[in-house]
KERORO-682513 format. One line per 4 residues: number of its first residue (from 1); their letters; for each residue x, y, z of N, C-alpha, C. Coordinates in steps of 0.02 Angstrom, whole numbers. Layout:
BEGIN
NUM> A> X:Y:Z:X:Y:Z:X:Y:Z | ...
END
This chain:
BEGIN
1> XXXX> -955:6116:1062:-973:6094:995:-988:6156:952 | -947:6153:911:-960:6206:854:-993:6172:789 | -1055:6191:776:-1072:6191:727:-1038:6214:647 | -1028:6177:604:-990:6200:540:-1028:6164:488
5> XXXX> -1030:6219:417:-1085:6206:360:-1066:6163:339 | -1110:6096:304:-1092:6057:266:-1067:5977:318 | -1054:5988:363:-1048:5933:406:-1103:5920:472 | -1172:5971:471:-1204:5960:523:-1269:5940:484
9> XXXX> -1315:5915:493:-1389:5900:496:-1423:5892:564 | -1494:5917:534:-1557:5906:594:-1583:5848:591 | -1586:5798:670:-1609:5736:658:-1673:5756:701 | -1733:5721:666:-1773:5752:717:-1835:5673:727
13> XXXX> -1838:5634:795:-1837:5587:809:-1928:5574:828 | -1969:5551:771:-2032:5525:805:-2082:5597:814 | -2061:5626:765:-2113:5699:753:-2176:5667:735 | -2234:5644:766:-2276:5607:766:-2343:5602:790
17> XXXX> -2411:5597:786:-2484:5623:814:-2467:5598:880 | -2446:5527:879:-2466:5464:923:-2429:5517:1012 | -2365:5564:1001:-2334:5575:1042:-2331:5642:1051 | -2371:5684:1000:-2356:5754:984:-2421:5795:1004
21> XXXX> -2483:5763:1005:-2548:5783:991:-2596:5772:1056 | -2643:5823:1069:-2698:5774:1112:-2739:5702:1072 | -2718:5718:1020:-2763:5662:982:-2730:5590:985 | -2669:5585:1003:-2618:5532:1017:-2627:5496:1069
25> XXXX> -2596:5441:1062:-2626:5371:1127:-2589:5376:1156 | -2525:5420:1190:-2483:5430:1227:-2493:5480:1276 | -2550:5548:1255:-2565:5599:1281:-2560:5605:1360 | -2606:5571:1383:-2609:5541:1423:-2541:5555:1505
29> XXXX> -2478:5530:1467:-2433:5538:1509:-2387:5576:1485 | -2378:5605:1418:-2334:5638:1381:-2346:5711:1374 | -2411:5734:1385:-2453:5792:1368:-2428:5846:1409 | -2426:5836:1461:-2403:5894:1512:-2340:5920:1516
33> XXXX> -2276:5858:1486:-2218:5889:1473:-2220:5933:1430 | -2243:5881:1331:-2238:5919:1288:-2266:5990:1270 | -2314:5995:1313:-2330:6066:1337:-2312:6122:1366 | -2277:6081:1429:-2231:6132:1471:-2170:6166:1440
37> XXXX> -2138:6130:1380:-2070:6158:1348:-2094:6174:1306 | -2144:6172:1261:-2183:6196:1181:-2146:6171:1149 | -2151:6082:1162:-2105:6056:1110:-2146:6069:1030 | -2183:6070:1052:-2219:6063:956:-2206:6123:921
41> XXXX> -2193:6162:942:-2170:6222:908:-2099:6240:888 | -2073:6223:937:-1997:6211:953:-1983:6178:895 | -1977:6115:872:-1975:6078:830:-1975:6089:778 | -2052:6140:758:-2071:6171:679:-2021:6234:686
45> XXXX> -1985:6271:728:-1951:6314:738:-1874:6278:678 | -1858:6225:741:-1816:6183:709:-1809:6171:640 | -1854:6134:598:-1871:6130:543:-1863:6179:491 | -1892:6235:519:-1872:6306:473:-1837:6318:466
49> XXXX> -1772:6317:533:-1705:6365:543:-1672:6318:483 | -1676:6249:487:-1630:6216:465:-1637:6221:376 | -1700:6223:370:-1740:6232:301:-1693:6268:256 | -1708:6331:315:-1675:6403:285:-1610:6412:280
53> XXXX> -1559:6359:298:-1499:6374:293:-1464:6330:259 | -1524:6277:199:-1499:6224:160:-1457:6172:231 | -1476:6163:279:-1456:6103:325:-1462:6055:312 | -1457:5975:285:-1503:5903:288:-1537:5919:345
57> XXXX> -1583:5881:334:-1630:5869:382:-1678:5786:362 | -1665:5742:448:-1689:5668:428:-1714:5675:479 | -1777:5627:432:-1830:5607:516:-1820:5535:536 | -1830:5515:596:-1815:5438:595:-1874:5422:629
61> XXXX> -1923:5391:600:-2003:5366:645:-2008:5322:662 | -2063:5314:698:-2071:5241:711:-2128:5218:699 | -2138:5149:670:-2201:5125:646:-2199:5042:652 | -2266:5029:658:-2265:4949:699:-2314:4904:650
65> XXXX> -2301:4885:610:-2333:4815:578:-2365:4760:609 | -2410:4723:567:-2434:4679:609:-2408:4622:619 | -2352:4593:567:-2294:4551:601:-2252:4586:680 | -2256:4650:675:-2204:4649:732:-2254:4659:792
69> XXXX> -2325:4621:802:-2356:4618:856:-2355:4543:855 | -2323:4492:844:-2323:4448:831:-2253:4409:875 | -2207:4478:880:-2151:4453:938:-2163:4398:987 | -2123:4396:1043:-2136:4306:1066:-2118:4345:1151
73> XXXX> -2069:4411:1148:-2066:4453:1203:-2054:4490:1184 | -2074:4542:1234:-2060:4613:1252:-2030:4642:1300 | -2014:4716:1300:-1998:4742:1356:-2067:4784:1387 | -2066:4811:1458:-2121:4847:1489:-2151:4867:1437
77> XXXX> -2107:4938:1400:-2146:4990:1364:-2160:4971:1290 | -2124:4926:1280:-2133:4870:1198:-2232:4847:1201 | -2225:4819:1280:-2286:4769:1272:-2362:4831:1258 | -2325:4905:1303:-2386:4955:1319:-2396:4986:1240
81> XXXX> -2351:4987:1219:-2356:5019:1135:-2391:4974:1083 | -2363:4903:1098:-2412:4873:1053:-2495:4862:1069 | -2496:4861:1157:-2556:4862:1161:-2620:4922:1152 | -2561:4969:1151:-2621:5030:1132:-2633:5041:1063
85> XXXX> -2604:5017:1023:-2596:5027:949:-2548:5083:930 | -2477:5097:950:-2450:5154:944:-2405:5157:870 | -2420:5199:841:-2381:5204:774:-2400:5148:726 | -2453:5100:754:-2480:5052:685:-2504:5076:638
89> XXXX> -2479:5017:580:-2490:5054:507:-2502:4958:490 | -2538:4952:432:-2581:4889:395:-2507:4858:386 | -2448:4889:337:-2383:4861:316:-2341:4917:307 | -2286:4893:297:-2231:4940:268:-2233:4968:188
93> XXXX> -2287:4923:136:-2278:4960:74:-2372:4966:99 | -2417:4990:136:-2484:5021:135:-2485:5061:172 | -2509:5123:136:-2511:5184:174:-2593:5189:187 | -2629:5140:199:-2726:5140:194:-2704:5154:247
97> XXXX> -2770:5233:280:-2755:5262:348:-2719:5278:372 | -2661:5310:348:-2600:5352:385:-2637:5406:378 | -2638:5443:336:-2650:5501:355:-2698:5515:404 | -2675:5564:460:-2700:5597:507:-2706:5534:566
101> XXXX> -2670:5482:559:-2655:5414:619:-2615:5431:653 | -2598:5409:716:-2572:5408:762:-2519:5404:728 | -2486:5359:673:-2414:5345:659:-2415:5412:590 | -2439:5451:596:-2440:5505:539:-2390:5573:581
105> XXXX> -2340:5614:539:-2310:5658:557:-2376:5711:569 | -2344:5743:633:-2383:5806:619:-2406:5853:571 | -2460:5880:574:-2485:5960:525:-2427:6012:503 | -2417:6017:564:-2366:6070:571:-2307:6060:537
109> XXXX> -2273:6000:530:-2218:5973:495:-2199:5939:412 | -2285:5932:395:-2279:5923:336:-2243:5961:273 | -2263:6020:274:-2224:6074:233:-2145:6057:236 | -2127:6049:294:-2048:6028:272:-2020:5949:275
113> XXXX> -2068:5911:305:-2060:5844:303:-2071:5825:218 | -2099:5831:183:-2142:5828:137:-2120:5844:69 | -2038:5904:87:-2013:5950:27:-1988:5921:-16 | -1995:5835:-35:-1947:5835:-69:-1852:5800:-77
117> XXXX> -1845:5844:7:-1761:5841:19:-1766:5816:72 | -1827:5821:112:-1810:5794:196:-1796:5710:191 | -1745:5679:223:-1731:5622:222:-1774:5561:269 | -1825:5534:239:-1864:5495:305:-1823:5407:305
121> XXXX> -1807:5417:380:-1751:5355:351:-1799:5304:379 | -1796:5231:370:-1834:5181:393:-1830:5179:456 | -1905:5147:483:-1919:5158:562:-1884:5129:591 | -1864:5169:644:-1827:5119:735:-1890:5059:742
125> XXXX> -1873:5015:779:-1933:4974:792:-1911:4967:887 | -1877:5006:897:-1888:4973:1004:-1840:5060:1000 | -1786:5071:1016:-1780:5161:1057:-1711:5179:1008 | -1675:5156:997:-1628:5180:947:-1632:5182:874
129> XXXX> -1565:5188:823:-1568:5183:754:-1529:5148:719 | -1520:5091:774:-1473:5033:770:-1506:4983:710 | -1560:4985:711:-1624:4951:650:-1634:4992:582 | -1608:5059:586:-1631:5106:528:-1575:5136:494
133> XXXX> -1593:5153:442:-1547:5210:387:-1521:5254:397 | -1536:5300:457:-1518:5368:477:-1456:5354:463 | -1430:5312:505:-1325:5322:489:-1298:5341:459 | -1319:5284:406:-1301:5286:340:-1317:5338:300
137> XXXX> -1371:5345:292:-1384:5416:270:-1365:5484:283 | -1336:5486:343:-1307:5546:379:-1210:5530:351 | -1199:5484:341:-1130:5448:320:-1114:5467:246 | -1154:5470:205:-1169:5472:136:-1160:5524:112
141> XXXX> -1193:5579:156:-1233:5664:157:-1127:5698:193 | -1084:5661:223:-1026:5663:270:-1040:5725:310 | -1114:5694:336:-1117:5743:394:-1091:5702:481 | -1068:5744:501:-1039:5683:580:-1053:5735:612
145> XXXX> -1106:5778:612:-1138:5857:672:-1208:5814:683 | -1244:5825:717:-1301:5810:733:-1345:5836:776 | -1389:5889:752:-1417:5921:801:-1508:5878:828 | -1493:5856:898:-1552:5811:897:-1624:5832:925
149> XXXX> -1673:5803:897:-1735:5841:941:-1791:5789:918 | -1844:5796:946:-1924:5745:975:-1906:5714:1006 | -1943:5638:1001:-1997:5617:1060:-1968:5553:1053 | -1961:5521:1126:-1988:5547:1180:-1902:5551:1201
153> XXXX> -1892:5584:1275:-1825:5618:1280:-1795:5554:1316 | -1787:5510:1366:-1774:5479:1396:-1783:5401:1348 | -1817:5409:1308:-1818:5344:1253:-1793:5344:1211 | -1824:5369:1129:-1779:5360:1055:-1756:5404:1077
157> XXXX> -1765:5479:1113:-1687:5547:1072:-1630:5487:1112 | -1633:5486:1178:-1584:5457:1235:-1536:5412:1179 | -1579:5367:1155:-1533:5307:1122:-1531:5325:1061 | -1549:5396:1036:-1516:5394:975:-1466:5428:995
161> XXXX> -1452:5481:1044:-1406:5492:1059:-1340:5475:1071 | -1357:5419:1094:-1294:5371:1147:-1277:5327:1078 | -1317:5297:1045:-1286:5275:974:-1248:5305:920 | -1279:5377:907:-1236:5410:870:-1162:5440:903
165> XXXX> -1166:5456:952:-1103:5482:1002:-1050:5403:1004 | -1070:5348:993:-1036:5292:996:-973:5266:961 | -1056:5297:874:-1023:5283:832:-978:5350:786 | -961:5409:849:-902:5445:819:-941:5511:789
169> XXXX> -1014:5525:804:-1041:5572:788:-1036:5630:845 | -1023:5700:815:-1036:5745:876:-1133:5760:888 | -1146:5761:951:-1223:5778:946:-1248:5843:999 | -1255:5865:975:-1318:5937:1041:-1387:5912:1031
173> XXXX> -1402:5894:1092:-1481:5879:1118:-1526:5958:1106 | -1574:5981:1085:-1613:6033:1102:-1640:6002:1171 | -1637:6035:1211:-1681:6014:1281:-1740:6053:1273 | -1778:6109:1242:-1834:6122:1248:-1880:6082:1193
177> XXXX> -1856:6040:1129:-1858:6014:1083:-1891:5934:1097 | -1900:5913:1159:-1911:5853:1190:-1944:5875:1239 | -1978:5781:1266:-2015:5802:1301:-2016:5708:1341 | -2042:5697:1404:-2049:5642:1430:-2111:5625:1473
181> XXXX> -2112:5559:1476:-2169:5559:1492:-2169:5564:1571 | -2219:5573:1603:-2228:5581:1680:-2274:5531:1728 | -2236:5484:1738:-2286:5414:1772:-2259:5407:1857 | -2282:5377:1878:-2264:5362:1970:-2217:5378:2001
185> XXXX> -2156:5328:1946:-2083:5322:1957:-2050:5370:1947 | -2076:5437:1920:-2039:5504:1889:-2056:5522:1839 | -2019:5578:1818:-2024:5613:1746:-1965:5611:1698 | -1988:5563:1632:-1925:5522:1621:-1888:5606:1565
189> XXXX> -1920:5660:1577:-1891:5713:1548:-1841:5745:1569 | -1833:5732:1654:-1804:5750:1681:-1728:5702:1705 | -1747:5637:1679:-1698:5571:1695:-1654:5602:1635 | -1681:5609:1572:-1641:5611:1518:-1597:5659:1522
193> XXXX> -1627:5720:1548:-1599:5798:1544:-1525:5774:1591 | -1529:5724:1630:-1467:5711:1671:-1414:5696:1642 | -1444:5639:1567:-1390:5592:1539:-1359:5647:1493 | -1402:5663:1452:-1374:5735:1403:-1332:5766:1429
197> XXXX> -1356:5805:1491:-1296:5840:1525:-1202:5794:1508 | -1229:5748:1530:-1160:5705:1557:-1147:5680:1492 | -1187:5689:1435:-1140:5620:1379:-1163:5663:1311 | -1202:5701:1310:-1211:5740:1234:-1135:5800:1228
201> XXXX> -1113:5789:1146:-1081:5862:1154:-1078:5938:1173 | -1166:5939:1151:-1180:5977:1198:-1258:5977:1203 | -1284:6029:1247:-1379:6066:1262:-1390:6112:1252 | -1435:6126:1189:-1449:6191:1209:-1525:6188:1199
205> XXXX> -1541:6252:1189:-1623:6277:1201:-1629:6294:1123 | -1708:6298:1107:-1708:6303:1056:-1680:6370:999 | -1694:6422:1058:-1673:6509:1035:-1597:6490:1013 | -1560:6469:1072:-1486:6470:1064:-1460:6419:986
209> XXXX> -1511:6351:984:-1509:6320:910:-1525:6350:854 | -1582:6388:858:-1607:6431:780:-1548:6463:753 | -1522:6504:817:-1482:6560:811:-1405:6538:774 | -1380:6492:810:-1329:6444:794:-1343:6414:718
213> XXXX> -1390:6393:686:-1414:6373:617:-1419:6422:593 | -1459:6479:599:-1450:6536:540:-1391:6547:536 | -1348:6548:582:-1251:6587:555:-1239:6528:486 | -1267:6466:490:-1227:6441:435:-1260:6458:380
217> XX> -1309:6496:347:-1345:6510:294:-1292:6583:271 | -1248:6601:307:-1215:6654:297:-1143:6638:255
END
């Protein structure tokens, strides 16, 4: 995958307290990955390179209403998210208590989340962007490059991955850019890193991504 100006953007998936932070209700099982790769930095790395080289750049979040605790079923990790309160917000037009909530973008990301140009497309509501704007918005912008990165790696990046690659998009996973969580059954950071291998255009690390985005500011 070669990156080329004007047809690539940064998608960057669930940059978020709830999954990013010790202060997050995910910490818990997520903390030790996102640590071990420095995804949080990685990311704001991300953000800059792309900043700096006039890239798009869309975030795709996730946020949970109190109709959508109201579902009738779930899946495993559906039922554990709503029960911890993950990414809840009062409604979709009230922002009372976002800031600095679990469903609030990071510190670190505001400056470029925030500019203006960054595209925040409407939330995923279960692991892909089969529910949201990103597409389209990336369709609009006639970008079909996609460089992907956050949380969590084996969940939304996984299926935003496998959705956008479906629907005819080229994509590179950052693998230091993610992170998974680590429970009994495994480390779903390491499940994902399998699928990427086998089905993203391509992987790289974050050095080898910056580096690759500054050539297009040239």
């Amino acid at each position: 995958m070669t990156l080329e100006k004007g047809r690539a953007a940064l998608l960057v998936v669930d940059p978020q307290i709830d999954f990013l932070s010790p202060d997050g209700v995910t910490w818990g099982v997520v903390g030790e990955s996102v640590t071990e790769h420095n995804v949080v930095d990685n990311i704001r790395r991300l953000f800059r390179a792309a900043k700096a080289a006039g890239m798009p750049v869309v975030v795709s979040p996730h946020y949970y209403y109190p109709h959508d605790h109201r579902w009738m079923f779930e899946g495993a990790l559906e039922k554990v998210m709503h029960g911890i309160g993950m990414f809840d917000r009062p409604g979709p037009l009230d922002m009372t208590g976002f800031a600095g909530s679990g469903a609030d973008f990071m510190e670190e990301y505001e400056e470029y989340i925030f500019d203006g140009r960054t595209i925040i497309a409407s939330p995923h509501k279960l692991y892909g962007p089969e529910q949201n704007d990103a597409a389209l918005q990336l369709r609009k912008l006639r970008v079909d490059q996609i460089v992907l990165a956050g949380m969590s790696a084996n969940l939304c990046v996984e299926s935003h991955m496998r959705e956008f690659i479906e629907q005819g998009f080229e994509v590179a996973v950052v693998r230091d850019a993610t992170a998974g969580a680590k429970v009994p059954e495994g480390d779903g950071y390491l499940a994902a890193l399998i699928n990427f291998r086998m089905i993203a255009n391509a992987v790289w690390d974050t050095d080898e991504t910056v580096e690759l985005v500054q050539a297009l500011a040239t």
